[in-house]
N, C-alpha and C positions, 0 to 999 in steps of 0.2 A: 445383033448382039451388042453393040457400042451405045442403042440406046438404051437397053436392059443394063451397059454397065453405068454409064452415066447417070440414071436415077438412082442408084442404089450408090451412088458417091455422093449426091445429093444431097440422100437421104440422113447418112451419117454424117453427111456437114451442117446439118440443122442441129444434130445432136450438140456436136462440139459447141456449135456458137450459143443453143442454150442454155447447158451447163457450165459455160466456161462463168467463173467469179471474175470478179473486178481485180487486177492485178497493179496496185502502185506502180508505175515505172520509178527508178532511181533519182535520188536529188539530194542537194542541199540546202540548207537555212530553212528547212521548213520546220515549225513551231506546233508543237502537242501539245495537249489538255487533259485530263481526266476527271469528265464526267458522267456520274451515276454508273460507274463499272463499264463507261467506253471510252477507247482513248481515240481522241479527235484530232486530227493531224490538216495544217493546212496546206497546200501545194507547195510555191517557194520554186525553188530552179535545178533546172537538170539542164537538158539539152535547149531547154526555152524557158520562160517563166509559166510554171503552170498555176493554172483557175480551180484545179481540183479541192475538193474536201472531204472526208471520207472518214471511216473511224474503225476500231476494232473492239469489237464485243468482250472482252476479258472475263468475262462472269462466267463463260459459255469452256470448256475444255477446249485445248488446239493445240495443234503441232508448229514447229517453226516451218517445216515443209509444207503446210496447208494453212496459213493463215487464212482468216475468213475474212476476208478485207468490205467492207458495204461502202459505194459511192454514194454521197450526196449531191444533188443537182444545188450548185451554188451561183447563185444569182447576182452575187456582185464583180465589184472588180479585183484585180491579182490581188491578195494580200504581200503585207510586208517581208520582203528575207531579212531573216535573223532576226525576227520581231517576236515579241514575248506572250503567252495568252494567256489566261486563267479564266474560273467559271464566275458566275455568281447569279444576282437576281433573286428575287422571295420564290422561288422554285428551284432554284437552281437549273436554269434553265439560258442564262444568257453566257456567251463566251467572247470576252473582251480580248482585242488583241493590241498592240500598241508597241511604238519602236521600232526600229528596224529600220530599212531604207529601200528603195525601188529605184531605178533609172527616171520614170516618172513620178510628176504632181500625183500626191496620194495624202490621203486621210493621215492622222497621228495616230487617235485612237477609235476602232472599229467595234462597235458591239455585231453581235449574232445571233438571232433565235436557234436554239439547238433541233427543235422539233421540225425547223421547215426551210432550213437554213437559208433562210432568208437576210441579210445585212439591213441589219435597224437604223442603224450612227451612224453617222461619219463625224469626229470633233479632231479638230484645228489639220494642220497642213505641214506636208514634206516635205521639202524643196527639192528639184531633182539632184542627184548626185548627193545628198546629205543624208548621216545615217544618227539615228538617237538612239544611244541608249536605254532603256530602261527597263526595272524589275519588276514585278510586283509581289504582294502577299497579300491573299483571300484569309483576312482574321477574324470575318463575323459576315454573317448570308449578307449583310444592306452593307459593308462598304467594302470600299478597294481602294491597300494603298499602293503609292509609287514612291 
């Protein structure tokens, strides 16, 4: 009877782990986006620095109780806390991030393909323990200021 009951916990533990959604864990200094009606969020620090990148479908109805959270596999290194993003590119399709500061040597400004989130850029350099400033404003698809 123990193994009759053991498959049948099994059974409903495949359930769980295939419908289970991607769940954020908690942090701060992590930096959002809005684009094409997704809001793109990049990791930043909680209990560690995380590598996460992930986004929320907003076009789609949702509860604050069932957010529908989609993981992206992100290929680069930590992004910046407290670092600033916005979109751009002739598609709208790249997301720039820049500013901020990390414990570690890191990138200033980071571009991102949104489709395959993949890390295109890296221009100029952080210094450890130093943190920049800066804003920007998307005022026309070809440029970006700071």
């Amino acid at each position: 009877m123990s193994y009759f009951n053991f498959y049948i916990f099994t059974f409903f533990l495949n359930f769980i782990f295939i419908f289970a959604n991607f769940i954020p864990a908690s942090r701060f200094g992590h930096t959002p986006v809005l684009v094409d009606k997704k809001l793109y969020i990049s990791g930043e620090y909680g209990l560690c620095y995380w590598k996460d990148f992930f986004y929320l479908d907003v076009s789609q109805h949702f509860t604050i109780a069932e957010l529908q959270w989609n993981d992206l596999t992100f290929t680069g290194p930590i992004l910046n806390i407290g670092a600033s993003m916005c979109s751009g590119g002739s598609n709208n399709d790249l997301i720039f991030t820049f500013g901020g500061g990390l414990i570690t040597t890191h990138s200033l400004i980071d571009m991102i393909k949104v489709n395959n989130s993949e890390l295109m850029t890296q221009m100029g350099e952080i210094n450890p323990q130093e943190e920049v400033k800066l804003h920007a404003l998307n005022l026309a698809m070809d440029r970006l200021q700071f």
